[in-house]
C-alpha positions as CSV (number, residue, x, y, z in Angstrom):
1,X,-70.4,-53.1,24.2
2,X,-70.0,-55.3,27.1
3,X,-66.4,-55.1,27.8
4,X,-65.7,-52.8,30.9
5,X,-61.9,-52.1,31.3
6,X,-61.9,-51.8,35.0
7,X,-61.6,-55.6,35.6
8,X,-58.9,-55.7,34.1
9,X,-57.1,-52.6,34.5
10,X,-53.2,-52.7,35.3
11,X,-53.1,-56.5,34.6
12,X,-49.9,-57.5,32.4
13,X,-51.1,-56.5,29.5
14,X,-51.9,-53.0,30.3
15,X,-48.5,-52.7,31.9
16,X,-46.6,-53.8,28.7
17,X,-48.6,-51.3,26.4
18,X,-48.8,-49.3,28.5
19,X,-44.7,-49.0,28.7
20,X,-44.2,-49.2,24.9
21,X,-46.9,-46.4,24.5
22,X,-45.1,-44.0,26.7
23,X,-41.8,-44.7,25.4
24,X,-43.1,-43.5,21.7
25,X,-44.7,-40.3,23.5
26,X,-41.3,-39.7,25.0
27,X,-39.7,-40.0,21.5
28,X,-43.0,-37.6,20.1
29,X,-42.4,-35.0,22.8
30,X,-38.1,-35.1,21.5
31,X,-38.8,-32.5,19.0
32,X,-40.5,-28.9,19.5
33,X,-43.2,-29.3,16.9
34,X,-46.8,-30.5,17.8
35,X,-47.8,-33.9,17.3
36,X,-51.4,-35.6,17.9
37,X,-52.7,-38.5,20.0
38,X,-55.4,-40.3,18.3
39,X,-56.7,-42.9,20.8
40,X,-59.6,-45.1,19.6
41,X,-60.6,-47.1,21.9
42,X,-59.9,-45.4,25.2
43,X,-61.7,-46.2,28.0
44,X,-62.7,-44.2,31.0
45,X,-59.0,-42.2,31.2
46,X,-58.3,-43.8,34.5
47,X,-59.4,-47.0,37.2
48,X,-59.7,-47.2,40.7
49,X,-58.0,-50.3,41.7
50,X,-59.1,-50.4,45.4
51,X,-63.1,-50.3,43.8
52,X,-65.4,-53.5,43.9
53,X,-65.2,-54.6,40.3
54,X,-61.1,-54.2,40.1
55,X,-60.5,-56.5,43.4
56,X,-62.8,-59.0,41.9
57,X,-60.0,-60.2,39.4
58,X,-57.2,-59.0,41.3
59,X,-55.4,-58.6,38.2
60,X,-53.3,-55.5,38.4
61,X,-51.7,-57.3,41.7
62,X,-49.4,-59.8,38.9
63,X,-48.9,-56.3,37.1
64,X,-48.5,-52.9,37.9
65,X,-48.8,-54.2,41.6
66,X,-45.6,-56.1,41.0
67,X,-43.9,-52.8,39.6
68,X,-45.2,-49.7,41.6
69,X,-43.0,-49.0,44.6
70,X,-40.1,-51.4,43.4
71,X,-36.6,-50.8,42.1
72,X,-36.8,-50.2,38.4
73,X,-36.2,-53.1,36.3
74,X,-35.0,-51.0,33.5
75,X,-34.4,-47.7,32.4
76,X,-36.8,-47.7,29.5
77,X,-40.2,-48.1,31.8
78,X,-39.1,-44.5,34.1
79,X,-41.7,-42.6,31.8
80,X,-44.6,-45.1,31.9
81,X,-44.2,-45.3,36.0
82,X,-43.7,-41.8,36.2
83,X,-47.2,-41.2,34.7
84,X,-48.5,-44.0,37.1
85,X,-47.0,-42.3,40.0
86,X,-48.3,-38.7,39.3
87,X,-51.5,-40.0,39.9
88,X,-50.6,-41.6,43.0
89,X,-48.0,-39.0,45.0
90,X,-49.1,-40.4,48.4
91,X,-47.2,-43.3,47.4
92,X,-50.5,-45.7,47.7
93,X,-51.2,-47.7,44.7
94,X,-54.9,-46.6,44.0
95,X,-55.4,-44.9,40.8
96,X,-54.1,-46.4,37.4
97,X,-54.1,-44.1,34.5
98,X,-55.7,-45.6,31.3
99,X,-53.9,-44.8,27.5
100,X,-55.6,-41.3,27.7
101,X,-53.7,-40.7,30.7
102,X,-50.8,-41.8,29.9
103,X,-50.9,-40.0,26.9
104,X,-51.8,-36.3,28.7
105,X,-49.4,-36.8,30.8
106,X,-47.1,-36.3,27.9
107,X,-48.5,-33.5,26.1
108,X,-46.9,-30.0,26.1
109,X,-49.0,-26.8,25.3
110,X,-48.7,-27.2,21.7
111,X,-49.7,-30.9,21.3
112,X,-53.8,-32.3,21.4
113,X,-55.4,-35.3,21.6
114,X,-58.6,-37.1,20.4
115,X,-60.3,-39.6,22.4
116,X,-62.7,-41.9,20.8
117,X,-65.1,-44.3,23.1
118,X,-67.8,-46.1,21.7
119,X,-69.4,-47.5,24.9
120,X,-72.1,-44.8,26.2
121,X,-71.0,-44.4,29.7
122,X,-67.6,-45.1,29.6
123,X,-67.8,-41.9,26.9
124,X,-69.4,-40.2,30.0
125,X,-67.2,-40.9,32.3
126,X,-64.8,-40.0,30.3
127,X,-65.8,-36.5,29.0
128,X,-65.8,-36.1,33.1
129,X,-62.3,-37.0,33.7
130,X,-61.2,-34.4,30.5
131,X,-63.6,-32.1,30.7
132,X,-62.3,-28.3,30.6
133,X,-59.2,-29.4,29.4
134,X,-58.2,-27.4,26.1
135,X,-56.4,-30.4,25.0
136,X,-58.4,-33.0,24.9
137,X,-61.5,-33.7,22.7
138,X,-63.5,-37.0,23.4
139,X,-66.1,-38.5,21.0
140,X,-68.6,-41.3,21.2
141,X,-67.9,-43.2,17.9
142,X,-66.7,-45.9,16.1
143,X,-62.6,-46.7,16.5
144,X,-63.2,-47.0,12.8
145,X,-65.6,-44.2,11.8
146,X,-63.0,-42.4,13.7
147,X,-59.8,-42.9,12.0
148,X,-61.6,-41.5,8.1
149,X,-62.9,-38.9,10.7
150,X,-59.7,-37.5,12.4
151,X,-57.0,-38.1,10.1
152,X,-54.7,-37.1,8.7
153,X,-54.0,-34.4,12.1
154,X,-52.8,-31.1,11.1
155,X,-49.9,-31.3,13.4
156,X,-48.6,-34.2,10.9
157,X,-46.4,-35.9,13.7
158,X,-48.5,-38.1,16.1
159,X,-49.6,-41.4,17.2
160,X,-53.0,-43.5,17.0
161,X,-53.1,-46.3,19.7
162,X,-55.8,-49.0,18.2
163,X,-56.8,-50.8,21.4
164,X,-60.2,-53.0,20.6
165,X,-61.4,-54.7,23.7
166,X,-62.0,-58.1,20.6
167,X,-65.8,-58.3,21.6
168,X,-65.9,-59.1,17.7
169,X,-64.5,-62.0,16.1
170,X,-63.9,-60.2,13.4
171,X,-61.7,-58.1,15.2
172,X,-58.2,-59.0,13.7
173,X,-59.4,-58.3,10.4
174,X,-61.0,-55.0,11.4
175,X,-58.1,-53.8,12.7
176,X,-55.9,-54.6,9.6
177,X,-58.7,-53.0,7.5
178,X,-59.0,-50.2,9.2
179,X,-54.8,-49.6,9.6
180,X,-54.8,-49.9,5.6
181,X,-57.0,-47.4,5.4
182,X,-55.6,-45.1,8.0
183,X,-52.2,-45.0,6.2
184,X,-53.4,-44.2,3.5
185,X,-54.6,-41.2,4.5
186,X,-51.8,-40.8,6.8
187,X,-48.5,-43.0,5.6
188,X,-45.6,-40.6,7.8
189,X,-47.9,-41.1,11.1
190,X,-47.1,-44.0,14.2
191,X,-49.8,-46.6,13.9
192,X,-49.8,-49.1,17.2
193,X,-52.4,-51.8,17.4
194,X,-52.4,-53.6,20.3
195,X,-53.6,-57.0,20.3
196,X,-54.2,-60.3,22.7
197,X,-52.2,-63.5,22.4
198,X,-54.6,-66.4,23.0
199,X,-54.5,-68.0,19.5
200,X,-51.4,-67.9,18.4
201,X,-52.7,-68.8,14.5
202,X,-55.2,-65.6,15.2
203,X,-52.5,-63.5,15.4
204,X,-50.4,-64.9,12.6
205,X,-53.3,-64.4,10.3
206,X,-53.4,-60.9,11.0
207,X,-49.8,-60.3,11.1
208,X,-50.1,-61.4,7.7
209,X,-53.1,-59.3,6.4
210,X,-50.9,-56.5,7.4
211,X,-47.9,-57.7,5.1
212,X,-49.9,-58.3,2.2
213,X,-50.6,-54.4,2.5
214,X,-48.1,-53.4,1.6
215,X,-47.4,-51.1,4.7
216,X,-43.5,-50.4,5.1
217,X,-41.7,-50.4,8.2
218,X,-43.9,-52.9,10.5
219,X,-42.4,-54.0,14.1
220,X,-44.0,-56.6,16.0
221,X,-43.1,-56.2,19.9
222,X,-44.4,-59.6,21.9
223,X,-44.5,-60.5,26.0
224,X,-45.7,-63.7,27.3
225,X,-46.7,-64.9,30.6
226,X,-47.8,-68.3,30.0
227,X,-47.2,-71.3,27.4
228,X,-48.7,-71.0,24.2
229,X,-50.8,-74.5,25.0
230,X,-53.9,-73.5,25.5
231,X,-56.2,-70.4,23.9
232,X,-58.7,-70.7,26.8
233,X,-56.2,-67.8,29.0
234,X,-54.8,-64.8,28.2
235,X,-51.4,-65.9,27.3
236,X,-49.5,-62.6,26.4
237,X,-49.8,-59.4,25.1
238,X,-48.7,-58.3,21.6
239,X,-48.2,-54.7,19.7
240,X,-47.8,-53.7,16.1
241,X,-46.2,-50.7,15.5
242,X,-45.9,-48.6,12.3
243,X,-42.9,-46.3,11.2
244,X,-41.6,-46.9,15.0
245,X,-39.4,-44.7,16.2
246,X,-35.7,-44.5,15.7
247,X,-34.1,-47.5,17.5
248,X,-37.4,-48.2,19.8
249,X,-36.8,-52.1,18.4
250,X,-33.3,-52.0,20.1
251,X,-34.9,-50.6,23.8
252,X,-37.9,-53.0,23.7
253,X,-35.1,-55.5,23.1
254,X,-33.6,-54.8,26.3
255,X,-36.8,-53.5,28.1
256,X,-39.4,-56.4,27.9
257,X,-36.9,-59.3,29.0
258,X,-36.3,-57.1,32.6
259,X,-40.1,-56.9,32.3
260,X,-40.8,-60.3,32.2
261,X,-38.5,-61.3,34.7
262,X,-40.1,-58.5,37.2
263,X,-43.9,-59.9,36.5
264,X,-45.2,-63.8,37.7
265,X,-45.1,-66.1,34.7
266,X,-45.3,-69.6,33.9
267,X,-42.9,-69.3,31.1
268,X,-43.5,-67.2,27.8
269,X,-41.1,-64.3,27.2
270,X,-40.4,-61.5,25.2
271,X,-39.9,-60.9,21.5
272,X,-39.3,-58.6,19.1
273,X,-39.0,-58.4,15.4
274,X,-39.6,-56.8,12.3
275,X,-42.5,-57.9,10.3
276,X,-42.2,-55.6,7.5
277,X,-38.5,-53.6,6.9
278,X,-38.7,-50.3,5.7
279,X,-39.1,-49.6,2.3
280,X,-35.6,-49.2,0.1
């Protein structure tokens, strides 16, 4: 309940979820049929970067800063910093838009969203930033509470970004608990869980819970900034994604190497593989 977003808002990690999640919107919004964001952990909706607490870090200046107003380091990351740049079209890096935005920016007529915030005035705040807006419904809940709650969608095509700030440290297993349970109820829908890279035998642990669930179709999608030899940083940022869409592996392939070369680093790099294949 202490984590608040906006220190860390556009940093490297943000911009690397923040890509992938657009590019499975962009695949969502492909066919004519509705689909459904389910975002459960989301934040505010978007962060002022010029404000007090985001120039304290300085973080989104080794992301999105490193981006925003340069040549395009691949083809793949257009819809991400299109979504970026509609909320800056004076050309002045000020605003950055949080998963809900990214997320509205992709909706058509037919398609909704639920937002799920746990912390009391970040759910404020961001009832404010959607309020009157037909599309969007924001509850103050539990990310967990909240998948039994809102799924399976009746548009049965969607997406549910699982974003935990990892206050807990039970959080790993939470999350592979709670995705379990979520496919069960909803096995055809795109799960991605985005996680931190600190402790690399943290996240082998959970990438192994999920496994042994049995879940089909698992891609793991990895970008490092740093060596793996310490867990006292934030060494790179990591997403699993469920039933992924049709050759997003291949993209992210080509995508996060040209990211990594366009953001600082000490090393690290980009990975992508498939933790489980999908089911003969």
């Amino acid at each position: 309940m202490n984590y608040r977003h906006i220190f860390h808002a556009g940093n490297p990690a943000d911009v690397m979820k923040h890509a992938v999640l657009a590019l499975i919107l962009d695949h969502l919004r492909a066919k004519p049929t509705p689909f459904c964001v389910l975002d459960t952990h989301a934040g505010i909706g978007r962060y002022d970067l010029t404000s007090e607490a985001a120039r304290k870090t300085g973080e989104s200046d080794e992301g999105i800063g490193r981006l925003f107003g340069h040549p395009l380091p691949h083809p793949a990351l257009a819809p991400y910093l299109d979504a970026v740049q509609a909320l800056n079209p004076d050309g002045a890096l000020r605003w950055y838009p949080g998963s809900p935005r990214i997320a509205r920016a992709a909706l058509r007529p037919q398609d909704r969203m639920v937002l799920v915030e746990l912390h009391p005035d970040d759910a404020v705040s961001l009832k404010a930033e959607f309020a009157g807006d037909r599309s969007v419904a924001v509850h103050q809940s539990d990310a967990y509470t909240a998948l039994k709650a809102h799924l399976p969608p009746k548009e049965k095509r969607g997406l549910v970004l699982i974003d935990p700030p990892f206050e807990q440290p039970d959080e790993f297993a939470r999350m592979a608990e709670g995705l379990a349970q979520a496919h069960r109820r909803w096995s055809t829908g795109i799960f991605a869980l985005w996680y931190p890279i600190k402790e690399r035998a943290a996240v082998w642990r959970f990438q192994d819970a999920v496994e042994k669930t049995g879940i089909p179709k698992v891609l793991i999608a990895e970008l490092t900034w740093h060596p793996e030899d310490t867990h006292l940083r934030l060494n790179g940022s990591g997403l699993l994604i469920v039933n992924p869409p049709w050759k997003l592996d291949q993209t992210l392939k080509e995508m996060l190497p040209a990211l990594h070369s366009a953001l600082p680093s000490t090393g690290g790099g980009a990975a992508v593989s498939w933790l489980t294949p999908e089911a003969s």
